[in-house]
ChimeraX commands (.cxc) that place a marker at each C-alpha (Angstrom):
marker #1 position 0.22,13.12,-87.34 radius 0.5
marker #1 position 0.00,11.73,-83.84 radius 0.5
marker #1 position -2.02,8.64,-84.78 radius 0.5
marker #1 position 0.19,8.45,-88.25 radius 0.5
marker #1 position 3.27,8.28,-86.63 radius 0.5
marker #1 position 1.89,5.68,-84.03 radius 0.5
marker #1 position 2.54,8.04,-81.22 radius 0.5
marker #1 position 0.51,9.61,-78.38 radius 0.5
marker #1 position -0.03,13.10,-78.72 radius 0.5
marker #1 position 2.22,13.72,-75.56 radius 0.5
marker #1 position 5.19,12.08,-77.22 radius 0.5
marker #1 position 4.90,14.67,-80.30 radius 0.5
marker #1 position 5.24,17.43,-77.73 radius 0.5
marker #1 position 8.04,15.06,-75.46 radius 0.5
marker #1 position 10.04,14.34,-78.85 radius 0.5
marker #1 position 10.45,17.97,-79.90 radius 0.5
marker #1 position 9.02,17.04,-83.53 radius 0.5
marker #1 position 8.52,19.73,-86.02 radius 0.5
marker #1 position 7.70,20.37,-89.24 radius 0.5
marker #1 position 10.21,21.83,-92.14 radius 0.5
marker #1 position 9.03,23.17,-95.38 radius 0.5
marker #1 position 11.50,22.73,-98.33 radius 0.5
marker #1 position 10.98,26.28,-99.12 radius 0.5
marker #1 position 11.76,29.71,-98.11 radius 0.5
marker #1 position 8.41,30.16,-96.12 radius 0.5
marker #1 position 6.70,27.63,-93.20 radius 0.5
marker #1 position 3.38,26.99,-94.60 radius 0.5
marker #1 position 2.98,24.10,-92.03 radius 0.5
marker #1 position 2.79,23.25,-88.49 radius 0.5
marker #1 position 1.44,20.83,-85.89 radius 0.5
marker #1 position -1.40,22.08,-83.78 radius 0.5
marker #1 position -0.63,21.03,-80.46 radius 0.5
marker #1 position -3.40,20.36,-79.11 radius 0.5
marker #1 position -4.82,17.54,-81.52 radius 0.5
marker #1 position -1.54,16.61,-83.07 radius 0.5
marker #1 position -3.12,17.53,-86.60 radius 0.5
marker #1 position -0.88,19.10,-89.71 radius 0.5
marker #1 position -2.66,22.56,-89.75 radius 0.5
marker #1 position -1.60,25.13,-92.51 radius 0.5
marker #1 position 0.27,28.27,-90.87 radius 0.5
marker #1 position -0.74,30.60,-92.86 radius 0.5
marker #1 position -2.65,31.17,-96.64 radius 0.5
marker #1 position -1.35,28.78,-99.53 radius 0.5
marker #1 position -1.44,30.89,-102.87 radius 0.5
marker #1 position -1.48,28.01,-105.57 radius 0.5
marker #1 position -0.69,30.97,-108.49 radius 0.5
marker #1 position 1.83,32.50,-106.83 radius 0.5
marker #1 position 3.64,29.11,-106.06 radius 0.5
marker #1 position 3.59,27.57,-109.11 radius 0.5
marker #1 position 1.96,29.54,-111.44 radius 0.5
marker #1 position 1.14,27.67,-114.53 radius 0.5
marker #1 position 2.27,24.23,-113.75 radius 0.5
marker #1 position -0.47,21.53,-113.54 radius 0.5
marker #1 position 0.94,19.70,-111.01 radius 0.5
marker #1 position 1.86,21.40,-107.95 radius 0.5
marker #1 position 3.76,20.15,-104.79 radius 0.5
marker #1 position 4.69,21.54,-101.60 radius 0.5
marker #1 position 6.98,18.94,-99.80 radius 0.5
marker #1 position 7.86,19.08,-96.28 radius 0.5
marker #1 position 9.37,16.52,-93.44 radius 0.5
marker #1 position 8.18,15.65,-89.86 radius 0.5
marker #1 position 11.53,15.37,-87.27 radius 0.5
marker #1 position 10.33,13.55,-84.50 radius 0.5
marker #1 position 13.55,13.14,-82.20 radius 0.5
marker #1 position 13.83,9.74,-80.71 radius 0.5
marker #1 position 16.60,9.21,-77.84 radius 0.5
marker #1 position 18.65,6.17,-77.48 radius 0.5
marker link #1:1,2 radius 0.2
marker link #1:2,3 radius 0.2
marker link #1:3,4 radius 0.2
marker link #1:4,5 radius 0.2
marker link #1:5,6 radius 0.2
marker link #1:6,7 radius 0.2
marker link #1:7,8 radius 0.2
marker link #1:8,9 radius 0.2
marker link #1:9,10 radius 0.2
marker link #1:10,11 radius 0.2
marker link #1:11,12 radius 0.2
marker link #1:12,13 radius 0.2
marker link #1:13,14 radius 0.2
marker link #1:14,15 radius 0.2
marker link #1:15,16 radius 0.2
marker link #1:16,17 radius 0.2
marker link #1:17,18 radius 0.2
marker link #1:18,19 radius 0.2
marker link #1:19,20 radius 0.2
marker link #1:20,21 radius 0.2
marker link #1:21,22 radius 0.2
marker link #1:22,23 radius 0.2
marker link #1:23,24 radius 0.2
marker link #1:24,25 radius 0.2
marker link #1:25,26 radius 0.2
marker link #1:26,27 radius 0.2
marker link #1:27,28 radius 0.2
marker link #1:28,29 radius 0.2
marker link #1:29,30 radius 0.2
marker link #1:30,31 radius 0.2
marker link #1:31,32 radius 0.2
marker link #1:32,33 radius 0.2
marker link #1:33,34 radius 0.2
marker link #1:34,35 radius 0.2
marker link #1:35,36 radius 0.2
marker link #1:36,37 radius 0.2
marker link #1:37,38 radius 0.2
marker link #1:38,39 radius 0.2
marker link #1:39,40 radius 0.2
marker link #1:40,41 radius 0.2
marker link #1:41,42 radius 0.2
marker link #1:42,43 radius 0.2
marker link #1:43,44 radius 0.2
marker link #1:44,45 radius 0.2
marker link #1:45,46 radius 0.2
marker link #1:46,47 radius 0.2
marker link #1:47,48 radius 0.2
marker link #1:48,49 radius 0.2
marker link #1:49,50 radius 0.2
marker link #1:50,51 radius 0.2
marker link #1:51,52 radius 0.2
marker link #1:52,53 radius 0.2
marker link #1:53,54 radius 0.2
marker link #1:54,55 radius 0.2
marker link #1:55,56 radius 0.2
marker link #1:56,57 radius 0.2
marker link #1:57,58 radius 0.2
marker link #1:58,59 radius 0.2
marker link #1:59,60 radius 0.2
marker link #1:60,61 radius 0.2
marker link #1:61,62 radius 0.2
marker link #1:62,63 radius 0.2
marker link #1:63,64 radius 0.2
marker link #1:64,65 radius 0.2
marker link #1:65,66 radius 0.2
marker link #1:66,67 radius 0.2
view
């Protein structure tokens, strides 16, 4: 995310940026040490979706910038 967002990996840490699911659980986060979008804990496609062919989990990076 680091590298995606142009940033050093300090400045992800500095800038307080986090990840929000659009849903009820977090099934995201940033690993701190490498800056990479790690899964927090087990994705169940099923259960999620069930029978839909096309299934999407959307989430947004804050990355707090100050002025």
């Amino acid at each position: 995310v680091a590298m995606d967002l142009g940033l050093e990996l300090s400045a992800l840490r500095d800038r307080g940026t986090r990840i929000v699911d659009k849903g009820r659980k977090q099934y995201f986060s940033l690993h701190e040490k490498t800056g990479h979008l790690v899964t927090a804990e087990r994705i169940d496609r099923e259960q999620l979706c069930g029978r839909i062919q096309s299934c999407l989990l959307n989430l947004e990076i804050f990355v707090e910038f100050s002025m």
